[in-house]
KOLMI-729077 format. One record per residue (C-alpha): residue number from 1; y, x negated, z negated. Coordinates in pm, 1 decimal, padded with zeros to 6 digits. Each point is the difference from the previous one (the first is absolute). Layout:
<sites>
SITE resi       c2       c1       c3
SITE  NUM        Y        X        Z
...
</sites>
This chain:
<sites>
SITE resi       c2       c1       c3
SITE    1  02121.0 -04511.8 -03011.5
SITE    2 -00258.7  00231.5 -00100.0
SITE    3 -00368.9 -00066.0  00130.8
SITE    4 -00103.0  00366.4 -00002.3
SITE    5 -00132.1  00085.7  00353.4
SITE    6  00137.8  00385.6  00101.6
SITE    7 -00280.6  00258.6 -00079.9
SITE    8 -00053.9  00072.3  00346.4
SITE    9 -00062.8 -00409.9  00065.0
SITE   10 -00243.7 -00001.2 -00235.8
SITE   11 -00367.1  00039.4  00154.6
SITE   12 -00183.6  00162.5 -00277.8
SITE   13 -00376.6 -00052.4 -00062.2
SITE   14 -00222.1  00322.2  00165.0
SITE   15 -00123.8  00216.8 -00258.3
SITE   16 -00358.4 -00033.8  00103.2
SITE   17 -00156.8  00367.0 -00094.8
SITE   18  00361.9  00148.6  00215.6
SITE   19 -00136.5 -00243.3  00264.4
SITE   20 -00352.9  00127.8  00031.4
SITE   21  00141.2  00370.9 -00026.7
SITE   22  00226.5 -00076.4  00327.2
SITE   23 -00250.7 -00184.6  00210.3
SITE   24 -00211.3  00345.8 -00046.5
SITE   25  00335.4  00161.1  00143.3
SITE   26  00016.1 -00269.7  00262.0
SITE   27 -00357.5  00035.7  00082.2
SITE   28  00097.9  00328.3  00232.4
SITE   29  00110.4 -00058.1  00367.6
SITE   30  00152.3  00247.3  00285.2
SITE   31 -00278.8  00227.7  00125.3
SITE   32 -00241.4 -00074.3 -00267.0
SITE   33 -00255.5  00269.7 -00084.4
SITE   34 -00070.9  00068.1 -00409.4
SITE   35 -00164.7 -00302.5 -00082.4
SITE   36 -00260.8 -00096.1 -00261.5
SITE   37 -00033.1 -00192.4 -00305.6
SITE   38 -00187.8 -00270.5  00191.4
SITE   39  00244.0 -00036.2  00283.0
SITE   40  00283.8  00003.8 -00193.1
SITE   41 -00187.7 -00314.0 -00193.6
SITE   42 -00097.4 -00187.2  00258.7
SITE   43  00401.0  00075.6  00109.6
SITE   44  00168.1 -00092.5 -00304.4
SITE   45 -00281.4 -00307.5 -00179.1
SITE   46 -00022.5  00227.4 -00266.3
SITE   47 -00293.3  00066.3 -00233.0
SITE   48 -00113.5  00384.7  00040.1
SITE   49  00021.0  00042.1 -00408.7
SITE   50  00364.6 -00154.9  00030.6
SITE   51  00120.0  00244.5  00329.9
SITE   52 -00171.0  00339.9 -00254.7
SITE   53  00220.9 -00100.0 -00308.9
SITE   54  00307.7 -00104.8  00201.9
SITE   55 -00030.5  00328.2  00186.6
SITE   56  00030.0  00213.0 -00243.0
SITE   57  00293.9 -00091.8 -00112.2
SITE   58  00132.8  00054.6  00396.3
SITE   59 -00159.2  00293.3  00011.3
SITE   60  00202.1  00162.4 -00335.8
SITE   61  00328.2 -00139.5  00126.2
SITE   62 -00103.8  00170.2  00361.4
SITE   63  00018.0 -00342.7  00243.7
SITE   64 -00384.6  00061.2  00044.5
SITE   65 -00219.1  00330.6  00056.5
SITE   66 -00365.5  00067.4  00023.9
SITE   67 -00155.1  00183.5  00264.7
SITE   68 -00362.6  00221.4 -00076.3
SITE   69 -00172.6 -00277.1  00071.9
SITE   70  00105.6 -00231.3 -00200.1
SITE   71  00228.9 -00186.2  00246.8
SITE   72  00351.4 -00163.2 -00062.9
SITE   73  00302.5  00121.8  00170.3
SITE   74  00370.7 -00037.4 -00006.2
SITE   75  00157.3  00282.0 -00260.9
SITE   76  00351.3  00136.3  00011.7
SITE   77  00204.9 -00225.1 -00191.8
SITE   78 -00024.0 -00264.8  00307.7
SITE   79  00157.1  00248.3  00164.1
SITE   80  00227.6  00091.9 -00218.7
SITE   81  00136.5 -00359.2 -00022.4
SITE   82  00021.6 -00058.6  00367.0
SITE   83  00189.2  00334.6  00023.9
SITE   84  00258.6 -00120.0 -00259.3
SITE   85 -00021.5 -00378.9  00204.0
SITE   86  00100.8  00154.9  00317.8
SITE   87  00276.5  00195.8 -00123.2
SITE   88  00159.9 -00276.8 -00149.4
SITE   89  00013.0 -00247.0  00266.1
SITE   90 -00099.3  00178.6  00335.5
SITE   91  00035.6  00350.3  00090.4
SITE   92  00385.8 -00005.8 -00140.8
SITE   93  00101.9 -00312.7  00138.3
SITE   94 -00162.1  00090.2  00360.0
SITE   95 -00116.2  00331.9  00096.5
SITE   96  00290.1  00237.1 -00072.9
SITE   97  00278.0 -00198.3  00211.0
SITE   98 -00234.2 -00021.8  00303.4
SITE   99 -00048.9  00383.2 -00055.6
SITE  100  00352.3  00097.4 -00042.9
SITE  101  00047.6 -00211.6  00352.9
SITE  102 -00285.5  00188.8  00161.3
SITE  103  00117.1  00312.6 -00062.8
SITE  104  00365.6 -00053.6  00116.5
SITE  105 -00139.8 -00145.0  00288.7
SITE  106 -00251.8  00331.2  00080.0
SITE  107  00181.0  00206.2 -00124.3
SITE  108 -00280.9  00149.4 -00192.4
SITE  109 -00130.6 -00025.2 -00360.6
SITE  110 -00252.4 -00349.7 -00063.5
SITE  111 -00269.6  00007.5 -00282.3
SITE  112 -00190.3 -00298.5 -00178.6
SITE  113 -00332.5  00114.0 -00072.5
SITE  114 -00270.4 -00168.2 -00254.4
SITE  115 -00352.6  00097.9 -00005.3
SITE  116 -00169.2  00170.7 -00338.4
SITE  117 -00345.3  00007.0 -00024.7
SITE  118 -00066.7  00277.8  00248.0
SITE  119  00326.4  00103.9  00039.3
SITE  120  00358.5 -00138.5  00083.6
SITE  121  00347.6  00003.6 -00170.5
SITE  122  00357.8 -00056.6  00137.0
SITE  123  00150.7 -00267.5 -00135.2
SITE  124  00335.5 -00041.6  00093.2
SITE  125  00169.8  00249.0  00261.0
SITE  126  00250.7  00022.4  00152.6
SITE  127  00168.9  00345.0  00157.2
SITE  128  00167.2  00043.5  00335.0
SITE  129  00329.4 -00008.9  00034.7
SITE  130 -00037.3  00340.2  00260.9
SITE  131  00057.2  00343.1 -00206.0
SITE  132 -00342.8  00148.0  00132.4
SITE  133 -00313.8 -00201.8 -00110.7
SITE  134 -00322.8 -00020.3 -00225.3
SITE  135  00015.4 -00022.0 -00334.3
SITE  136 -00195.5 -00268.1 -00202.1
SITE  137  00026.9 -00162.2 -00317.8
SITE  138 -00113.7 -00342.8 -00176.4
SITE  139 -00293.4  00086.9 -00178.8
SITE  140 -00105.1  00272.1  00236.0
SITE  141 -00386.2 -00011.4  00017.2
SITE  142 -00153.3  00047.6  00352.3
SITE  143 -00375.4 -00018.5  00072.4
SITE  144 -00124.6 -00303.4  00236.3
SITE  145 -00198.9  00174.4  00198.8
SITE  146  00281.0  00245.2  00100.9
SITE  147  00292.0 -00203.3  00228.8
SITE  148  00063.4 -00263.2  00185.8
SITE  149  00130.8 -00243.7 -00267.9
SITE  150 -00349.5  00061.3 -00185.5
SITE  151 -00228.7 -00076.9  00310.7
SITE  152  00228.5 -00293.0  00060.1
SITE  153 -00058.3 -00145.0 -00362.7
SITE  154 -00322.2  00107.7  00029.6
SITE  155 -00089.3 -00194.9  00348.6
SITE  156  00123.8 -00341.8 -00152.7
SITE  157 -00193.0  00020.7 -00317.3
SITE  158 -00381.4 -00155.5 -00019.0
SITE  159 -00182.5  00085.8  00104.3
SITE  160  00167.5  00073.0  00309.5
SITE  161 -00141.6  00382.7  00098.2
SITE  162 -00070.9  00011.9  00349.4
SITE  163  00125.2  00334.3  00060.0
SITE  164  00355.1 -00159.0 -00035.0
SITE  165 -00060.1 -00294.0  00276.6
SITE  166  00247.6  00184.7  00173.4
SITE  167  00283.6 -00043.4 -00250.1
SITE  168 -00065.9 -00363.7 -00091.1
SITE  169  00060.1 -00067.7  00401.1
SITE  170  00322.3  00140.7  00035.9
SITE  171  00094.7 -00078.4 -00311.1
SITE  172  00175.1  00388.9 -00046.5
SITE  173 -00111.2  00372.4 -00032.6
SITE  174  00156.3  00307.1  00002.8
SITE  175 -00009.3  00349.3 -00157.3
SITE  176  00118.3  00365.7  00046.0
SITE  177 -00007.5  00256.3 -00220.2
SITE  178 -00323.2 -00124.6 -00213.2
SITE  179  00148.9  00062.1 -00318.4
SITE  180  00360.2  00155.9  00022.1
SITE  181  00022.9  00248.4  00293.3
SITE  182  00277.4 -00155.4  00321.3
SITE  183 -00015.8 -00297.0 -00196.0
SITE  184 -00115.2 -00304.3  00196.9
SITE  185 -00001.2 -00369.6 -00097.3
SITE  186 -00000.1 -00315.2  00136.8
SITE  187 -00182.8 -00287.0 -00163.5
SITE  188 -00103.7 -00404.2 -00053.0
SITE  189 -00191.3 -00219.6 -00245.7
SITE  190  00196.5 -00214.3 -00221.7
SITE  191 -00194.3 -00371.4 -00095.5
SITE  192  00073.5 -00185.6 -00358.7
SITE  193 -00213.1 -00360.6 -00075.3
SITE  194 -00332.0  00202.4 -00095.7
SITE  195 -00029.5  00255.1  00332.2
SITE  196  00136.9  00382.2  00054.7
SITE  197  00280.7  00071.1 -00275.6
SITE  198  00055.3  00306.6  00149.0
SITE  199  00149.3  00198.4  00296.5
SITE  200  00346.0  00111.0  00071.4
SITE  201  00115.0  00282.5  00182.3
SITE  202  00278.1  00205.0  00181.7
SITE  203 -00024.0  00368.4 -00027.6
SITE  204  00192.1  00303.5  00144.4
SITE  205  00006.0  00294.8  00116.0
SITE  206 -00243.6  00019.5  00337.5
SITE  207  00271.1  00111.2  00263.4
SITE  208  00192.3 -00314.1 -00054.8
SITE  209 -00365.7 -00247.2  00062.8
SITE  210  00095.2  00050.0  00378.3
SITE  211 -00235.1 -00298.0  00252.8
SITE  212  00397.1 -00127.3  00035.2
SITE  213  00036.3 -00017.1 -00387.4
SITE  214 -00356.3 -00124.5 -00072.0
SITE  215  00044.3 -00316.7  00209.7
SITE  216  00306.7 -00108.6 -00196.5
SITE  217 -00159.2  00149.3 -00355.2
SITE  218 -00303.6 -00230.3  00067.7
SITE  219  00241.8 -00330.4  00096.0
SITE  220  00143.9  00025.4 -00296.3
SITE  221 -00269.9  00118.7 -00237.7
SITE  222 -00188.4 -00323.1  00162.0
SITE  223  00244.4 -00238.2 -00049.5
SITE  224  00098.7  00112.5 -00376.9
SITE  225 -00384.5 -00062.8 -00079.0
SITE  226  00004.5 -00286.9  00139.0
SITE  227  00325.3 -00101.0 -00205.5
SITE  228 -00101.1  00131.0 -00354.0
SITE  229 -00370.8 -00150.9  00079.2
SITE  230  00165.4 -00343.4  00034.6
SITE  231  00187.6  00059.1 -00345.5
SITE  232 -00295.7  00095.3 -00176.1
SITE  233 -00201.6 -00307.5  00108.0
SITE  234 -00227.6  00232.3  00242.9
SITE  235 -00115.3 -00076.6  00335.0
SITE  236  00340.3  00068.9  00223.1
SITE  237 -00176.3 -00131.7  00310.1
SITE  238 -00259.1  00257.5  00078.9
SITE  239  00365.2  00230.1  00079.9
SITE  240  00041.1 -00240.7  00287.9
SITE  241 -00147.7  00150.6  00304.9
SITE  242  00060.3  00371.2 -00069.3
SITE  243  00409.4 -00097.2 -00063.5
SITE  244  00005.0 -00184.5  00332.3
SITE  245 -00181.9  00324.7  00145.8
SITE  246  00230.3  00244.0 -00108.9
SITE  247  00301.8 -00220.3  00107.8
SITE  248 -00154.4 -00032.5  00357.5
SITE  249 -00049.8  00354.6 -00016.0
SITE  250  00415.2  00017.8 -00067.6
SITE  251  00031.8 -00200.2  00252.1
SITE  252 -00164.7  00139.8  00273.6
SITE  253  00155.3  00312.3 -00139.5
SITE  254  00349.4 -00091.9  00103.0
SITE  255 -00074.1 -00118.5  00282.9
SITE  256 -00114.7  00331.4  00126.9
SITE  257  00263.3  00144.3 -00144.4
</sites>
């Protein structure tokens, strides 16, 4: 019997300048600001002299940009990378199938939406199954300050702007005709392991958002966040409260009924 080890069993020996290079990368943390050449030293161990050759190496290759100042911050290959990381083990997997289900349910067309930079992009979409609706596209860009699913992204990201209290409460927001005229939308945060991965969002035209067809757009829009949330490793329990809400609400509802 052979005493080769498969390649995979074998625990190589860390390349020590590859080593240094990532603990520079590692060095950044959620809701950090740009951060100097002494902080990220006194983050990573390393010698000042060792963190100026090292970086610009990252800085060529794009994992690491400079601001005027002088200051480190992530560049765009990071990005990139998680980008291509996502696609091949999350988004696929997880967020079209609860979107396709969402839709049937509502009867209207649901959107995934990422943020970029200062602006947001539809991922993945998904378009009602009802002859008359709005028409968006993955890769559509959208500003963030414009609709609701930008405010909502927006209100769960640090650091936290005040003027969207309102949304991080009840967990939803709403918009009509902000960017496409008789167009209104429906919309809720989506959580992964690191914080807001995005928003998602049903969208229609605004005759068919009746009070009646809110109440059930938001019980559902609720509980699919709370769902995809759970398969991306986010926080599903925050959903909690606002899904037993709206099902009181049905409740009640029927009752009067």
């Amino acid at each position: 019997m052979s005493s080769r080890l498969p390649a995979r069993a074998i625990k190589p020996k860390p390349v020590a300048a590859v080593d240094r290079a990532l603990s520079i990368l590692d060095a950044f943390r959620l809701g950090d600001q740009p951060l100097s050449l002494a902080e990220v030293a006194r983050r990573t161990k390393l010698s000042k002299a060792t963190i100026l050759r090292l970086a610009g190496t990252l800085e060529q290759r794009q994992f690491l940009a400079r601001t005027s100042d002088g200051h480190f911050v992530l560049g765009a290959k990071p990005l990139q990378l998680g980008g291509i990381f996502q696609s091949m083990i999350q988004p696929i997997d997880v967020i079209p199938p609860l979107l396709r289900a969402l839709s049937v349910k509502t009867g209207e067309s649901a959107s995934f939406m990422i943020r970029q930079g200062d602006l947001r992009v539809c991922l993945y979409r998904i378009d009602s199954p009802q002859t008359v609706r709005d028409h968006l596209k993955p890769g559509s860009i959208l500003p963030m300050n414009k609709g609701a699913a930008g405010r909502v992204i927006m209100a769960f990201s640090p650091p936290y702007p005040k003027p969207y209290r309102a949304i991080r409460e009840s967990i939803v927001d709403m918009s009509i005709s902000e960017i496409t005229p008789d167009v209104a939308s429906i919309c809720a945060p989506i959580f992964d392991g690191q914080g807001i991965a995005g928003a998602i969002a049903l969208s229609g035209p605004k005759t068919r958002f009746t009070p009646t067809a809110l109440r059930a757009m938001k019980k559902e829009i609720l509980v699919t966040a709370q769902a995809m949330s759970s398969a991306l490793s986010g926080d599903a329990k925050r959903f909690d409260q606002e899904i037993k809400t709206a099902r009181a609400t049905d409740i009640m509802s029927s009752k009067i009924k």
